[in-house]
C-alpha positions as CSV (number, residue, x, y, z in Angstrom):
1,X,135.9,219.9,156.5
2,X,133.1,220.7,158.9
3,X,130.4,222.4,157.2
4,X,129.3,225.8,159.1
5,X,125.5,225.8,160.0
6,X,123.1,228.1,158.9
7,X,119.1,229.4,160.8
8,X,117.6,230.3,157.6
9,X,114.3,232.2,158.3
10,X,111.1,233.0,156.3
11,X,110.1,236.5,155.1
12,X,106.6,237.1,153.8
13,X,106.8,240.9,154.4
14,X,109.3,243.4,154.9
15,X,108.5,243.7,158.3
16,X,109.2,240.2,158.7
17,X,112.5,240.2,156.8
18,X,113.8,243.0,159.2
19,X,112.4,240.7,162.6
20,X,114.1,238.0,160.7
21,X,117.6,240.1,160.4
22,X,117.7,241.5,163.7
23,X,117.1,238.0,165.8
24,X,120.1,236.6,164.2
25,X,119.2,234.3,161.0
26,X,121.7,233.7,158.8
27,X,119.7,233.4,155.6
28,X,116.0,234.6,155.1
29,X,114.1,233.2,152.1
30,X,111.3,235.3,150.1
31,X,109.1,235.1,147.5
32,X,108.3,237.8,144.2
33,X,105.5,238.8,142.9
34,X,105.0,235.9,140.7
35,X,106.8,232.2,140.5
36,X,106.6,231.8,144.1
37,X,104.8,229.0,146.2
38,X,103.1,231.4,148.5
39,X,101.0,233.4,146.5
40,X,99.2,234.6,149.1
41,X,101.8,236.1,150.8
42,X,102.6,239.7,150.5
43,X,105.6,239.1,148.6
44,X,108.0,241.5,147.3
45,X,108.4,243.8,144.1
46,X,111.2,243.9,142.0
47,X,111.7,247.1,143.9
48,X,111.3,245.9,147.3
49,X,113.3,243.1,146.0
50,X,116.0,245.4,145.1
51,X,116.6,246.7,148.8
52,X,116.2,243.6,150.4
53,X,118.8,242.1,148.9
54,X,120.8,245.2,150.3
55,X,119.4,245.3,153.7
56,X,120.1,241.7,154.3
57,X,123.7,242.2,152.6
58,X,124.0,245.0,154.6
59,X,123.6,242.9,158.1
60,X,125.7,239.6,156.6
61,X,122.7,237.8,155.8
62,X,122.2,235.8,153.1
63,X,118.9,236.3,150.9
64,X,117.4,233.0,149.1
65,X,114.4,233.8,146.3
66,X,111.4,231.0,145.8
67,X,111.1,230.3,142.4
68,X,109.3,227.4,143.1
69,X,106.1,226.5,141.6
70,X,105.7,224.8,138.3
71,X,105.6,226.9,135.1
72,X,103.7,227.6,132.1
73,X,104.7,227.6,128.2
74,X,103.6,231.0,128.3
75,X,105.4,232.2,131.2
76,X,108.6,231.5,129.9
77,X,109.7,234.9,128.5
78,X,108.4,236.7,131.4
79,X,110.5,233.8,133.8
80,X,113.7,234.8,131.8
81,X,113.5,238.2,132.2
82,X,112.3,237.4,136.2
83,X,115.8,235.0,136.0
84,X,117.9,237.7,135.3
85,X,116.9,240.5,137.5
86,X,117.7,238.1,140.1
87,X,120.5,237.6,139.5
88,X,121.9,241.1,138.8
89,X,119.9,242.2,141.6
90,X,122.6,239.7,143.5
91,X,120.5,237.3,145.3
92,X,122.5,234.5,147.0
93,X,120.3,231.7,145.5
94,X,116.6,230.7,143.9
95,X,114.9,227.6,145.3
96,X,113.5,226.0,142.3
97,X,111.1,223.1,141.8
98,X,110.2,222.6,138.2
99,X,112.7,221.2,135.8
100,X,111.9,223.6,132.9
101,X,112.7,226.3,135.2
102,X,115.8,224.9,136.0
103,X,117.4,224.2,132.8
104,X,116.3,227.8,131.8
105,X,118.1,228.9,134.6
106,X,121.4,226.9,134.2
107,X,121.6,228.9,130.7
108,X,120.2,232.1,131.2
109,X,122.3,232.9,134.3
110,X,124.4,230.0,134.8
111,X,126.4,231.6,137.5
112,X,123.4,232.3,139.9
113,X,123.1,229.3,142.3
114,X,120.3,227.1,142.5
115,X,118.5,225.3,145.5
116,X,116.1,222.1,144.7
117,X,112.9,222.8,146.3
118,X,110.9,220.7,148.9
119,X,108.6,220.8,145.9
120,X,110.6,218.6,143.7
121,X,109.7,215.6,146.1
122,X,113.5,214.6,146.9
123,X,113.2,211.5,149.1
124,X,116.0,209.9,148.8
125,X,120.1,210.1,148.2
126,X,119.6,209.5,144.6
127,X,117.5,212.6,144.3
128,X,120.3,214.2,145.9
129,X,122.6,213.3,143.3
130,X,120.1,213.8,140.5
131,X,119.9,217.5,141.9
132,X,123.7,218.0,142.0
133,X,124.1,216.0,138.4
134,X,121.8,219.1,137.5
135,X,124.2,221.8,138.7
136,X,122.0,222.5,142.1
137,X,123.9,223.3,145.0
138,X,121.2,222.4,147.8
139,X,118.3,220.3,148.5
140,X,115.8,220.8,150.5
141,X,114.5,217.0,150.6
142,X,110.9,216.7,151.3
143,X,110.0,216.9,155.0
144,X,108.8,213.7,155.6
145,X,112.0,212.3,155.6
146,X,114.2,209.8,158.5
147,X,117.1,211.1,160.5
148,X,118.8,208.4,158.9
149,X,117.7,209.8,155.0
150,X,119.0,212.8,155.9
151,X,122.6,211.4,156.8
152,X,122.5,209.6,153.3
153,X,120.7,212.5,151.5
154,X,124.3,214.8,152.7
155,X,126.2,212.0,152.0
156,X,126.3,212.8,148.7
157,X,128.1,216.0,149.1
158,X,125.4,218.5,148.0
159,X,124.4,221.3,151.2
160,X,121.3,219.6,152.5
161,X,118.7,222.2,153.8
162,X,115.7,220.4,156.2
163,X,113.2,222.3,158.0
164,X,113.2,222.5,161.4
165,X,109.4,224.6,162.2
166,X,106.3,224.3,160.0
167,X,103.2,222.9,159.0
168,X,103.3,218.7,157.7
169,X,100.6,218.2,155.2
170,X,98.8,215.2,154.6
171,X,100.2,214.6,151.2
172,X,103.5,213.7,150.6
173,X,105.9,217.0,150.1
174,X,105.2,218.8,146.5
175,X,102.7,215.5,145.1
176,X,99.6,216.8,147.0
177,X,96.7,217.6,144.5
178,X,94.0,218.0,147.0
179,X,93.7,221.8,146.7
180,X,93.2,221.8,143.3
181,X,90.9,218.9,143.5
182,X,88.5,220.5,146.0
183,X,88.6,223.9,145.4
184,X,90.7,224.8,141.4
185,X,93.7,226.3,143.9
186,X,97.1,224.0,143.1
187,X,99.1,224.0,145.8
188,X,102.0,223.8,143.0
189,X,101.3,226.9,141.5
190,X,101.6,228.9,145.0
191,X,97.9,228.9,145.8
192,X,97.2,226.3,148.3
193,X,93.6,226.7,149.8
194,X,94.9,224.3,152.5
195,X,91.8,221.5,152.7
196,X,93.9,219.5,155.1
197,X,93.5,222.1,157.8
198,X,89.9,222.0,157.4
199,X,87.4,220.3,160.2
200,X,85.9,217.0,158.8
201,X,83.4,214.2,159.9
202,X,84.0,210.9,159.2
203,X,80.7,209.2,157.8
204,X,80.0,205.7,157.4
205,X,78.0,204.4,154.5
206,X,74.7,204.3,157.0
207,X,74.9,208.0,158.0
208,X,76.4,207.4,161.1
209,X,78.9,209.6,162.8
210,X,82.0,207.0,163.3
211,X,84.1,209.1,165.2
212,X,81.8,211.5,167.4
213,X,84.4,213.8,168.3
214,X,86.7,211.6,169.9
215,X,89.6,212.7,167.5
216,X,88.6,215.8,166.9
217,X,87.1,217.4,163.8
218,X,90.7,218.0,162.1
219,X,91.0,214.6,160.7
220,X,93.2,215.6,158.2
221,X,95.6,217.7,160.1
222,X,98.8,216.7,161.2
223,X,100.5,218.2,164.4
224,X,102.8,221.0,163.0
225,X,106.6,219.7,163.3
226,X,109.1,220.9,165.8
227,X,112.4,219.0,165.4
228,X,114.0,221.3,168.1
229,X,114.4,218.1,170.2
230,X,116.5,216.3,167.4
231,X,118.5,219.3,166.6
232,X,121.8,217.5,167.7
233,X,121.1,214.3,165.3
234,X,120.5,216.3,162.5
235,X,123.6,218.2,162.9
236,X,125.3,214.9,163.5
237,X,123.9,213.4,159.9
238,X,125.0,216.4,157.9
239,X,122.1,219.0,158.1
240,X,123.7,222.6,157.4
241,X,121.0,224.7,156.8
242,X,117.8,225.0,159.3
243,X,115.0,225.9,158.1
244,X,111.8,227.9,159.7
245,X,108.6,228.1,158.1
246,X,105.9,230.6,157.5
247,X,105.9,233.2,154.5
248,X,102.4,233.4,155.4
């Protein structure tokens, strides 16, 4: 059965969620308060949560909640509780990257469905599997992956979500430590100071200026991606959900 394809949009305020409704996306993803890998966002309240979830319902759009940075011991309680307004608040789905989280999830509100994160570093179609052996009806495999992973990634039956728009970071998809290196801001707890955008000289062991502006002074920065080109081949290996980015 052909799977039906999905524009799934970012909403870091509720001005964006609407701009994201009313240009035709067919999912928008968002991030709380807490738990979320944006944490610099606006974000939403439990409130504003609350009647988004209805606006987008509203317009036949589905709404997608990050849950997605790694958690604490001591968070726990407060996650739980954080689980299960989310789920009788009637999200479609959390996007999840730590483990913990998602086995608290699976017994908490088993019935709420669950999306693997970029963050869990899914590079491969046993990942897939992994994530689907877990009760996880999506991943979203890390960004840095082939045409060809994704058509074995979807292979495996599981909805495979890839984005489309969006910065590429140095580091490899949900490993990069660099942030918290540098500066005490983990990129996996939502508060990514973003080093690898930073300008940079490249310094030899003498002192001397090896690359004297020929490359530029972001040495670290990657061209942001834009996969409109290859739209058609990722259809063709099984994509279904497109994804934009930029909560921020």
């Amino acid at each position: 059965m052909k799977k039906s394809l999905e524009l799934l949009a970012p909403a870091g305020t509720w001005q964006a969620l609407e701009a994201a409704v009313n240009a035709g996306a067919d999912a928008v993803y968002l991030g709380g308060k807490a738990f979320g890998a944006r944490a610099y966002a606006d974000n939403f309240d439990r409130d504003e949560l609350s009647r988004a979830v209805y606006f987008a319902h509203m317009h036949g759009v589905r709404l997608f909640v990050t849950v997605n940075t790694l958690a604490d011991d001591r968070e726990m309680r407060e996650l739980a509780d954080y689980l299960a307004f989310l789920n009788n608040a009637g999200v479609d789905a959390v996007i999840v990257q730590d483990l913990g989280v998602l086995r608290l999830a699976r017994k908490i509100v088993p019935e709420l469905p669950l999306h693997a994160s970029t963050q869990m570093t899914i590079t491969n179609s046993a990942g897939v599997r992994f994530a689907a052996d877990c009760g996880m009806v999506r991943a979203v495999p890390a960004r840095e992956l082939s045409i060809a992973d994704l058509r074995a990634a979807a292979a495996e039956g599981v909805e495979i979500e890839a984005f489309i728009h969006g910065a590429l970071c140095i580091c490899y998809s949900g490993q990069c430590l660099m942030s918290s290196l540098i500066g005490g801001r983990s990129g996996n707890r939502g508060r990514c100071a973003q080093p690898c955008r930073m300008p940079y000289t490249l310094i030899s062991d003498s002192g001397e200026n090896l690359l004297r502006g020929s490359a530029g002074a972001y040495l670290l920065s990657p061209c942001d991606l834009n996969a409109l080109d290859v739209l058609p081949q990722m259809i063709e290996a099984g994509v279904c959900s497109f994804k934009i980015e930029g909560r921020m």
